[in-house]
C-alpha positions, 0 to 999 in steps of 0.5 A: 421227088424229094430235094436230096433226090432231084440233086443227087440224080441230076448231079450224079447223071453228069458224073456218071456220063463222064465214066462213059454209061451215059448212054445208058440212061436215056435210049431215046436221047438225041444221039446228034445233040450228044455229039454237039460240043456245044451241048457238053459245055451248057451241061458242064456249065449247067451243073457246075453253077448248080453245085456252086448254088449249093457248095456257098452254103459251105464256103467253097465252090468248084471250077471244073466239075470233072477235076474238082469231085476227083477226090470225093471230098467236094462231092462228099461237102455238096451231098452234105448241104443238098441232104443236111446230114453227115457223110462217114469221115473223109480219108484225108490221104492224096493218094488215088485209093483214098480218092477212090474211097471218098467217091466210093461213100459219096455213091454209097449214101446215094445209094441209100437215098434209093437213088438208081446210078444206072438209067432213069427209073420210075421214081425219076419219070414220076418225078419229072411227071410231077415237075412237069404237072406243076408248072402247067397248074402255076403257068396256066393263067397266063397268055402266050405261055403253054408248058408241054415239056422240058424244053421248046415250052422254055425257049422264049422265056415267058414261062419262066417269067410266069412262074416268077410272077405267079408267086413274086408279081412285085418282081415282074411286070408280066404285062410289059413282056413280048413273045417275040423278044425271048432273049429279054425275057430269058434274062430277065427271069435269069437275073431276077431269080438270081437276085431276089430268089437265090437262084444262080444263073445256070444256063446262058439265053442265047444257047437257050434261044439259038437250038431246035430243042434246048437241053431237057435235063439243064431246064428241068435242073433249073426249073426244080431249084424254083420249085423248091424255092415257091414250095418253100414259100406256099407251105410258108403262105399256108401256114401263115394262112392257118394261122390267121384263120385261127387267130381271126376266129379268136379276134371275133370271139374277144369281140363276140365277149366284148359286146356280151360283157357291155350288154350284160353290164348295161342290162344290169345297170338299168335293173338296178336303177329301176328295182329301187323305183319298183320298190319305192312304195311311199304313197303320195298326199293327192289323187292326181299323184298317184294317178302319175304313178300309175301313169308312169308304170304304164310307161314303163311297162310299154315303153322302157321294159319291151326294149329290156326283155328284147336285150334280155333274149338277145342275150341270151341268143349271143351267149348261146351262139358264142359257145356255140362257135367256141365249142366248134373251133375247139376253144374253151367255153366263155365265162363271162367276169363275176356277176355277169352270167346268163344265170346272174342276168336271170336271177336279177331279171326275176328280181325285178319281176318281183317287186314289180309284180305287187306294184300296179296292185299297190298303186290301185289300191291307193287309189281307192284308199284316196278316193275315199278318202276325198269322198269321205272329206266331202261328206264330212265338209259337207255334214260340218256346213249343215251342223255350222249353220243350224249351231248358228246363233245358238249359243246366243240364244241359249244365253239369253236371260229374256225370263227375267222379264217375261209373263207367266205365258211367256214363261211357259211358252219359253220352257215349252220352246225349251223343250222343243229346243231339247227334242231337236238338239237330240236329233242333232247329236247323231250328225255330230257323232256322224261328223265325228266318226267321218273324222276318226276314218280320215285319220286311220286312212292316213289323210294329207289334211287331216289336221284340219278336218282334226280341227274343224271336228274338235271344234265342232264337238267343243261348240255341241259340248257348249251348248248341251251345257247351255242347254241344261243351264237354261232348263235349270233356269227355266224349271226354277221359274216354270211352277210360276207358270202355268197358262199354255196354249194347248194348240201352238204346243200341239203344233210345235210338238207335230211339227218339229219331229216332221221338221227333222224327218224333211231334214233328214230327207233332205239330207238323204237324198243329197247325199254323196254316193260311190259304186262300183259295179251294178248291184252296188248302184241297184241297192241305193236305187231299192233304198231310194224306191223304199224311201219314195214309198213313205212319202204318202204317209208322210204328206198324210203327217204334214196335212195333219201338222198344218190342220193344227195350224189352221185350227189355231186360225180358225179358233181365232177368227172364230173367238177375235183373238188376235194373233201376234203370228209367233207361236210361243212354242216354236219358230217353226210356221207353216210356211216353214213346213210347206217350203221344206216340204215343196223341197224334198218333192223337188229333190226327188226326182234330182236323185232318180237322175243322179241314180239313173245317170249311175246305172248308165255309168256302171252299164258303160263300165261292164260293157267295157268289162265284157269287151276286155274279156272277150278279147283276152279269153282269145288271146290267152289260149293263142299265146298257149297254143303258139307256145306249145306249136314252138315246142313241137317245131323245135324236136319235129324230125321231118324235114330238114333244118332249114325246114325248121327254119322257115316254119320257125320265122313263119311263126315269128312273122306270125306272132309280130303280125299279132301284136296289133291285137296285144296293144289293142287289149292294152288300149281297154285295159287302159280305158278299164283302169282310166274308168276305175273298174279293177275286177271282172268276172268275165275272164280269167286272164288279166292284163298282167297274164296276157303280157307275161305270156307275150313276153315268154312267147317273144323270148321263146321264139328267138331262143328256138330260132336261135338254137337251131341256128346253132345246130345249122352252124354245128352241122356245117362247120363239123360236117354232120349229115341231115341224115344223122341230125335225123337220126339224133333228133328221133333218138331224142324224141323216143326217150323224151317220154314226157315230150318236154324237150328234156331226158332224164338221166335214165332216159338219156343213158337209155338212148345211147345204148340203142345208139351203139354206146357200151358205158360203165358207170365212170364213163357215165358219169364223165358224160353226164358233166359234160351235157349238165355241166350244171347238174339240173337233172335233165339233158336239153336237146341242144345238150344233146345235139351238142354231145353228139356232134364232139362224138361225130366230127372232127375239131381243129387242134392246137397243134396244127397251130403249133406246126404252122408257127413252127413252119413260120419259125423256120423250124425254130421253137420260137419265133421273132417280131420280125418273122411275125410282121413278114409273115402275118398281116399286120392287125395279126402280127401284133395281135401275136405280138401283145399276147404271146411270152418271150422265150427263153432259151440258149442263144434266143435274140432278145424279140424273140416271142414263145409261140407253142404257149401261145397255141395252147391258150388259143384253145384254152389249154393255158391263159392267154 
């Protein structure tokens, strides 16, 4: 029952009983209360201070309602305010006919408002039905109180002070309240409505309390000017409650953008700081530096990058989700500020791949390059000690002017000795040429000190240059005065010239096997040990070489023992003695067996760094295929249309679990990388999968479970909020499994035009097209199954729109097209109110208070129709 409706037949029922067809209306009325006087006055008193509720609205009011409607024209003002329209032009005549004809409209427009003047029809029975069903709902909660009619349920006044309370519990303490003192309990309810709710007071509590059934049409009178009072004020609650829905949706959205845009900006603040590090490839002087940087890129990729891929995934799962729930609430979708999308994100992201992927390689190579480089310095140090101290004292001797005074035996054992000088010297020129060739390589390898391995060489080849010009001063000095002589000893030359070559090959052995090697893996150190064995191999023929030398010697003894010729112990020809060779030779038999350690403790090393090749291998070949294997599952799970997607769900984490329980193994294989790298082995044949591989595909593997978790979260969160079906989930995800023909998790535009044809679409190319922007706004080529589910969910379910916003403000507004700061900070919470307040333009209008705020623009921004 309308408000126009309730008015107009209670007001009109008295009126009518008045021109005696009272009876008419209700046959079962108590024919004992009709004759009561008492009952005529509350109904007479009822109705009058309703008319005055209403008639103040217009400035008047009535005295006595069967003398003051006389006329029609009061009737005609209350009809007026009641229905809020304008009634035909009264007759402004006294005289009875234009009496008549003012009532005559009054009852005409109440008989346009379908309302019966004869008996009670049913609209009015549904309507008091309707009354009546609503104050039992509001009463229901609260003790004492059972509303059964119109008339003995009122009586002891709790029923009305629960209907105040229900909707006003500041303006009642209902607790306080008795059974037994019904006149309090009437008067309260009659003076608090009249004082805060605009109700007047119409009926009296002791006429109320004091008969057996109080009157049914005064109560129901009364009761309905409360409804319409709480009616008004639950459309507004509802309204407001609409609007704070909406707005709350909004706050957490601006949040949801809030956090992405920080995350974002710190990702990309760390990728910038670390790509320079990355790229920085300036090699340090010494092993040990560079040993750190390897150390700390280890660091890094175990401990700095894990968290950053984890953000990385996170979001991408947040950006996901937040158009998720933009797209369900039916706002726009979010653009993250310039620089900061998920693409932007991607695309630094693969530039810090990038240059760190040449890194590692780089620092192993240096490393190499330095280990030569120190192996290399040692040689050279070590062929400089040997060459110094055989240089040692010659130049001196070469200087020396001792044939000015000697015999013509001693001048010719100075020239033989001379000559055998000049056989050594010879065999010395390849060291020097070996020391220099050392030096140029440290040089072109970029040594720290290669300034004074420079020098130490220059001074090495000035000194040998010094001495073959020495040497040739000598000879020519020696050869001038050789003719004067001409006595030699046949055997102390023989002697020299035996000894002095075997001399050279024991240095040369001695040399040889104290050498400095590096290998790197166990044929490397089997061919220094085949060369070792060769050279053992010519020992009996070398000792055979020594035995014949040292005849020579004991001949020359024999020979003077023989003939008394005694000997000074120098040969002319030499300073070598047999001692010399015996104590060379007794050296290079000791240095042998040293070198068959020093190989075999090799072999063991290079053995340690296999088995450790073979261990890393073993575990890479398994993990490898179970990243693959994990990846491929993931992509099965994600379209797999048995079941529900909860069920998907469940296995979805169950594979997550999985794959955290797995990463013992992960750090496992990180530990014999880390002992591979640490005993400098940097290739292995037994596996194709490096330590890079397996981290790569560990990393997509994490990256690829949380975003598949994450968008079936997605399409949990569609489906409930849009109210799609299991079944017709079911029913997308076979469709899209049917024409996902290269079973990747994509359709291509035949494929997807396709599928909505067996799904009931009818498209034109335009509509087509209009399609395909929305499932790849990005024009890549392929429709994504959560694209997919996406376009279908819009197709299927139903979306908030921003003018349901619009009518709830309007509501807010009292149907005004704007609203004030007031009604804001009286209808909304206050985090709300201002968020309204701060957003929303000021409207601008005839006769608009300076507060007062456009609410319609500010409903078309919340779903993006225009900027907030």
């Amino acid at each position: 029952m309308t408000a126009v409706e309730t008015h107009i037949t209670y007001s009109n029922s008295y009126t009518i009983h008045h021109e005696d067809t009272y009876m008419t209306q209700e046959e079962d009325w108590d024919r004992d209360l009709l004759l009561d006087p008492a009952w005529e006055k509350q109904q007479r008193k009822t109705f009058t201070a309703w008319c005055n509720s209403h008639l103040r609205k217009a400035g008047t009011q009535i005295e006595n309602i069967e003398e003051d409607f006389r006329n029609g024209l009061k009737l005609m003002l209350l009809l007026e305010v009641i229905s809020g329209e304008r009634l035909p032009k009264p007759d402004k005549g006294k005289m009875r006919f234009h009496k008549i004809a003012n009532v005559n409209k009054a009852l005409d427009f109440i008989c346009s408002k379908g309302v019966k003047l004869v008996s009670i029809g049913a609209e009015e029975t549904s309507a008091k039905e309707g009354l009546l069903l609503w104050c039992q709902r509001k009463t229901a909660p609260y003790r004492n109180v059972n509303v059964q009619n119109f008339h003995i349920s009122w009586k002891d006044g709790l029923a009305l002070c629960a209907l105040i309370h229900r909707h006003r519990p500041d303006l009642i303490d209902y607790s306080k309240l008795r059974k037994d003192d019904p006149i309090g309990n009437l008067n309260t309810a009659f003076d608090v409505a009249e004082k805060y709710l605009d109700i007047p007071k119409m009926l009296d509590a002791e006429d109320i309390v004091n008969t057996p059934k109080p009157d049914e049409k005064a109560i129901m009178t009364y009761v309905s000017c409360f409804y319409h009072a709480f009616a008004g004020a639950e459309q507004a609650e509802t309204a407001a409650n609409r609007i704070c829905k909406v707005l709350a949706v909004n706050q957490e959205n601006e949040k949801l953008m809030e956090e992405y845009e920080k995350l974002a900006s710190e990702l990309l603040e760390w990728i910038r700081r670390t790509i320079p590090w990355l790229e920085n490839r300036v090699a340090e002087k010494t092993m040990r530096a560079m040993q750190q940087k390897l150390e700390d890129f280890r660091d890094y990729r175990r401990v700095h990058k894990p968290p950053r891929v984890q953000e990385k995934c996170q979001l991408e799962i947040n950006f996901n989700t937040l158009q998720t729930k933009l797209r369900l609430s039916n706002r726009p979708a979010f653009m993250p500020s310039e620089g900061k999308m998920v693409s932007d994100i991607a695309n630094a992201w693969k530039g810090l791949e990038q240059v760190e992927k040449g890194y590692e390689e780089w620092l192993l190579t240096e490393i190499r390059r330095l280990e030569r480089l120190d192996h290399l310095a040692e040689k050279f140090k070590q062929k400089c000690n040997m060459h110094e101290s055989w240089t040692a004292g010659k130049e001196d001797l070469l200087s020396q002017k001792d044939y000015e005074s000697a015999s013509l035996m001693e001048i010719r054992a100075l020239m033989r000795k001379h000559e055998a000088f000049e056989s050594d010297l010879a065999a010395h020129q390849d060291r020097v040429e070996q020391i220099a060739a050392i030096a140029q390589e440290l040089n072109e390898l970029d040594y720290h000190d290669a300034a004074s391995v420079n020098s130490r060489c220059q001074a090495i080849c000035d000194q040998w240059d010094n001495l073959g010009t020495l040497t040739q001063k000598r000879r020519d000095a020696l050869e001038r005065v050789e003719k004067l002589w001409e006595t030699i000893d046949q055997l102390y030359l023989e002697f020299a010239k035996r000894a002095a070559p075997f001399n050279n090959w024991m240095d040369g052995a001695m040399e040889d096997l104290q050498d400095m090697f590096i290998v790197h893996s166990i044929e490397e150190i089997q061919s220094l040990i085949t060369a070792h064995d060769q050279f053992k191999a010519t020992l009996p023929e070398a000792d055979k070489e020594r035995m014949a030398t040292l005849g020579i010697h004991n001949e020359i003894l024999k020979i003077a023992q023989t003939y008394g010729i005694k000997l000074s112990g120098i040969n002319p020809y030499t300073n070598l003695t047999s001692q010399d060779i015996t104590t060379k030779w007794d050296t290079v038999k000791h240095l042998v067996p040293l070198r068959d350690q020093m190989l075999q403790e090799e072999v063991a090393r290079q053995q340690a760094n296999e088995r450790l090749r073979r261990q890393f291998a073993a575990q890479a070949n398994i993990i490898g295929p179970w990243i693959q294997t994990k990846m491929e599952e993931i992509s099965h799970v994600s379209v797999d249309i048995a079941g529900s997607l909860e069920d998907q769900m469940n296995s979805l984490k169950q594979y997550e679990q999985n794959i955290i329980n797995y990463k013992s193994n992960i750090d496992k294989l990180e530990g014999d990388h880390q002992l591979s790298q640490e005993s400098l082995i940097f290739d292995n044949k037994h596996t194709n999968y490096t330590m890079e591989h397996i981290r790569v595909g560990w990393e997509q593997l994490l990256t690829t479970i949380a975003r598949t978790i994450n968008e079936v979260e997605n399409q949990i969160l569609t489906r409930d909020a849009k109210g799609i079906s299991q079944e017709q989930l079911n029913e997308f995800r076979a469709s899209f499994n049917h024409f996902d023909r290269k079973r990747n998790g994509m359709m291509d535009p035949d494929d997807f035009r396709a599928c909505l044809i067996s799904m009931g679409y009818d498209l034109g190319e335009v509509e087509f097209a209009r399609i395909m922007t929305l499932v790849d706004p990005n024009n890549t080529g392929v429709v994504t199954f959560q694209a997919f589910i996406d376009f279908m969910t819009r197709e299927t379910a139903e979306t908030d729109t921003a003018e349901q916003v619009m009518a709830s403000f309007k509501i807010l507004a009292s149907d005004k097209n704007y609203i004030t700061v007031e009604e804001l900070r009286r209808e909304l919470p206050p985090e709300q109110a201002e968020y309204c307040i701060t957003r929303m333009t000021r409207y601008v209008g005839p006769d608009s208070p300076v507060d007062a705020l456009d609410y319609i623009s500010f409903s078309s921004a919340l779903y993006g129709e225009s900027d907030l």
